[in-house]
N, C-alpha and C positions, 0 to 999 in steps of 0.2 A: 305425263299429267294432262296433257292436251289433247290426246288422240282422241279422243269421244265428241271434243269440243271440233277440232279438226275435220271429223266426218259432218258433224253437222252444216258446217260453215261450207266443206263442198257441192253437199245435197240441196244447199237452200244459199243462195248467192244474196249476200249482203253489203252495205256499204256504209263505210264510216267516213267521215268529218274529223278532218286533224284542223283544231284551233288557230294553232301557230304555226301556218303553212310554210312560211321563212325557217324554220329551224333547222341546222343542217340533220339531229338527233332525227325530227322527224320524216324527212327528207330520204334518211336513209330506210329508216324504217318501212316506210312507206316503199320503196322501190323494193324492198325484199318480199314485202307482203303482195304486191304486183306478181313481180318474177314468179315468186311461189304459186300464184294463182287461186288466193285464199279467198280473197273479199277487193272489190273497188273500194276507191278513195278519193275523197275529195279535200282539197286543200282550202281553206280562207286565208286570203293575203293578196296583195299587190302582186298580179303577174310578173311583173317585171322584179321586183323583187327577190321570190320564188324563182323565178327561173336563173338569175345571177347566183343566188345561192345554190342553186343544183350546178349550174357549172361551174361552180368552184370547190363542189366536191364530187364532182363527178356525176352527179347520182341521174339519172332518164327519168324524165318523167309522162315519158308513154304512157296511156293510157291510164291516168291522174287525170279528175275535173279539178281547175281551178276556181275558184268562184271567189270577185272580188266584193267585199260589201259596198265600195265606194263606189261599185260602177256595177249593179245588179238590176238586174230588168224587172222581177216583181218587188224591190224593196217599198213599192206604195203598200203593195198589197199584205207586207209583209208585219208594216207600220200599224196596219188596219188592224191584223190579227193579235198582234201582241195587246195593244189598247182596248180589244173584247175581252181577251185573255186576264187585263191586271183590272178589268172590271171599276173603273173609275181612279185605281189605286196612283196611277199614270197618265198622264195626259199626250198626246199623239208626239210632240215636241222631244218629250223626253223619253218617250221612247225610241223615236228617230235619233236622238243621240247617243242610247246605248245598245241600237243594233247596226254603228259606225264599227261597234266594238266585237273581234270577232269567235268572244265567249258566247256574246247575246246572238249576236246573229247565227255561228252555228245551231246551238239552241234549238235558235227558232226554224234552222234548215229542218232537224230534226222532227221539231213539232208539228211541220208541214207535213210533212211523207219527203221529205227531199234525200233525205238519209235516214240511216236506221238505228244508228247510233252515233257519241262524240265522245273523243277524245281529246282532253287538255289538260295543262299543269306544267308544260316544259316551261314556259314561264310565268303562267299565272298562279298565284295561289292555290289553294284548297278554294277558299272563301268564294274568290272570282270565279271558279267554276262550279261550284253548288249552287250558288245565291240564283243564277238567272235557270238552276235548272226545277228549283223548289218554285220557283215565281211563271214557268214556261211549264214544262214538262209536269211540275208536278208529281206527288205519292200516288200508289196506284190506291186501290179499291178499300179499305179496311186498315190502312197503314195510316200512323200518326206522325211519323218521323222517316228521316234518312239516318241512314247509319253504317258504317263501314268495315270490313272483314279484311284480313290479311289473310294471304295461302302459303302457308312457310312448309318448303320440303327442303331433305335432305338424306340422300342417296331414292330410297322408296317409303321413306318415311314422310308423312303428310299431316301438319295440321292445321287448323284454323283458329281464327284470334276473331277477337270484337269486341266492344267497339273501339278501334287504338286512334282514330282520329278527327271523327267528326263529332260526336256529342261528349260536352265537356262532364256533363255529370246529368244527375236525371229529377231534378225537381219536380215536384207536383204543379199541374197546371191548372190556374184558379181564374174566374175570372171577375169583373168587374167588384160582384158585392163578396168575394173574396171564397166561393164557393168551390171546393178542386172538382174539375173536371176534367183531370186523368190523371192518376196519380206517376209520379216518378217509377214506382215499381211497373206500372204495367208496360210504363214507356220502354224497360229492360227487357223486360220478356221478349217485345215485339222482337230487341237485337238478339235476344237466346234465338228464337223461332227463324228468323229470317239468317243469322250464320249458319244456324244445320240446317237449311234450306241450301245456301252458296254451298257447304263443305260437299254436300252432295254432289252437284254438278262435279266438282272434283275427286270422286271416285272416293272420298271417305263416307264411312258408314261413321255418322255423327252420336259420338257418346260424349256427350254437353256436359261441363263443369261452369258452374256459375260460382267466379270466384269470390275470397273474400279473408281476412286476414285470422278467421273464425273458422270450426268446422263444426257443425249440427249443435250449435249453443253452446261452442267453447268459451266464445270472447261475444262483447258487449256493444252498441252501439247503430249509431244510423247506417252507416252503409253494412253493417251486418243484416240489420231487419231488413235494408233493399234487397239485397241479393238473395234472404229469405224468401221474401213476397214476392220476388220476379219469379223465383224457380215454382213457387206454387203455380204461378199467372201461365207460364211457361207449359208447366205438365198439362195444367189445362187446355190451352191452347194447342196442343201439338201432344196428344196421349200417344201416338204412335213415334215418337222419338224419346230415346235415355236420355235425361235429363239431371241432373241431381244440383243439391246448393244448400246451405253456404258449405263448400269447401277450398281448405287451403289448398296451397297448390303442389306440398307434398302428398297429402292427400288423395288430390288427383289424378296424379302418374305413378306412384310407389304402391305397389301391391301387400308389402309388409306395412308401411304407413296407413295404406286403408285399410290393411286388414285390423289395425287396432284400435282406429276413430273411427270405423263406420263400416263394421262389418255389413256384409249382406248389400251393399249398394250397387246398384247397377252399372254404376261412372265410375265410383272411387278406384283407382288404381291403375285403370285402363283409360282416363280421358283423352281427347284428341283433340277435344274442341272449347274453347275455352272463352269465357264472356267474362270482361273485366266491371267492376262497379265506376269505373269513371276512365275518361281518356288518360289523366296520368297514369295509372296505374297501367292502361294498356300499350300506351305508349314506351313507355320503357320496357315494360315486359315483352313485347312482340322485338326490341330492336338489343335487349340481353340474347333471346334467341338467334338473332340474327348476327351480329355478331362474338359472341361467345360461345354461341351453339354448334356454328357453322351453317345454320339454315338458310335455304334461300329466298325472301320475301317477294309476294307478289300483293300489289295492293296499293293505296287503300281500294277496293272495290267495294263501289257504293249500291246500297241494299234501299229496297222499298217504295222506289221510283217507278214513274210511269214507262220508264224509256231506259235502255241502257244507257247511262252518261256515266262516265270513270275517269279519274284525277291521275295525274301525275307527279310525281317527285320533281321537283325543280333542279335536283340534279341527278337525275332520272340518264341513262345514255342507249345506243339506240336500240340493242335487246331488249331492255326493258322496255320499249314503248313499242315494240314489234309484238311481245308476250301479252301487254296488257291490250294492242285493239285487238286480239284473238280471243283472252279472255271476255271482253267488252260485248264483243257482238256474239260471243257464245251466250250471253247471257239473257239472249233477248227474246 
């Protein structure tokens, strides 16, 4: 699943930012991804720290940049750019106190050119690592949100999930004298558009199921007509990717089930790719595959940003966090 990602990463040498420089998870990681000779690495954490923790699991941290936020030689400079950055929303103070912190401050390594992408979540939240990267890094060009893909294989089989853990559900965005200006559907589409965007780097050819507990006006309701109006917003958006919706999710993978709600479709029967109408529904569903599937989950990888930033499982161990800064910085 990597090899594409792997050639890239040797042709064009890049470097990532591990959060939690202390971790032994990351620690190892990091020394595998060294030895390999994939990408440089820079740790955030107390030297002394970091380095008690690698000796006590062993791990070399040869040619590892440390960088400590407490004791950083441009953090004036650094102070300065975040407070251009929140455009008033911050004042220099407090920013100075949450680039002590070394979500914000890698971030902002990032932002700088100092690294080319971050990795964190061994012990920070979701939240902790999104909030300073939607506030620093920012969506790129034409994007309205962040939003997250899981890559679930098993043996040669590959497929892709969205959104399973960053947008809870997709309301319409209105504002002051109560006018929508973006509706919920379109905000779905962007995650149909931007998964078969991810599944691709992963060697799937993305045929899109936009789920739903309905298939072509079976059943009735709101998140019916979302995942209706996404899939249209969707086809639009991206005429050169299958697309199809609302379908269940027999539907979607059973070829005799599609052949009898919805004959003639381009997705039904053969989907691989799959957009859920809300996080619970993706949430459960990517982690039924995962474990009762047998599948193996790689993710959440976050979609729609300026910068490759990618979260961690908080009990995440150290493959995992070896596969995703490979993911991470392939993605950039």
């Amino acid at each position: 699943m990597l090899t594409e990602i792997l050639k890239t990463l040797k042709a064009e040498r890049r470097k990532i930012v591990f959060t939690e420089g202390e971790d032994p998870r990351i620690l190892e990681a990091a020394t595998r991804l060294i030895a390999d000779d994939i990408m440089d690495v820079v740790l955030c954490g107390s030297p002394d720290k970091i380095k008690e923790a690698a000796a006590a699991g062993g791990f070399k941290l040869d040619k590892m940049e440390i960088i400590d936020p407490a004791n950083y030689a441009e953090f004036d400079e650094m102070v300065d750019k975040m407070v251009e950055l929140r455009k008033g929303k911050m004042t220099a103070d407090e920013c100075r106190e949450l680039l002590k912190k070394s979500n914000y401050f890698g971030t902002m390594l990032v932002k700088m050119g100092k690294a080319d992408g971050l990795l964190g979540g061994a012990t920070y939240s979701t939240a902790d690592t999104v909030r300073p990267a939607l506030q620093i890094i920012k969506t790129k060009p034409g994007a309205h949100l962040v939003s997250s893909c899981f890559i679930l294989t098993r043996g040669n089989e590959r497929l892709a999930m969205g959104d399973c853990a960053i947008n809870i559900d997709y309301p319409d965005s209105v504002d002051k004298e109560g006018n929508v200006t973006l509706k919920g559907s379109d905000k779905l589409a962007e995650v149909v558009v931007e998964t078969a965007r991810t599944a691709k780097l992963f060697g799937i050819d993305p045929k899109v199921a936009v789920l739903s507990f309905s298939t072509k006006g079976s059943g009735k309701g709101a998140t019916v007509q979302l995942s209706r109006d996404a899939t249209a917003k969707a086809q639009e958006m991206a005429p050169d990717i299958a697309i199809d919706g609302e379908l269940q999710f027999d539907a979607a993978v059973s070829p005799v089930v599609a052949a009898t709600k919805c004959k003639g479709s381009p997705v039904a029967g053969q989907a691989n790719t799959f957009i859920f109408p809300c996080i619970e529904a993706g949430n459960i569903g990517y982690k039924i595959a995962q474990r009762l599937g047998g599948f193996e989950a790689y993710g959440p990888i976050l979609q729609g940003l300026n910068a490759p930033i990618n979260d961690l499982s908080r009990g995440c161990n150290a493959d995992e966090v070896y596969t995703m800064a490979i993911i991470t910085m392939g993605l950039k």
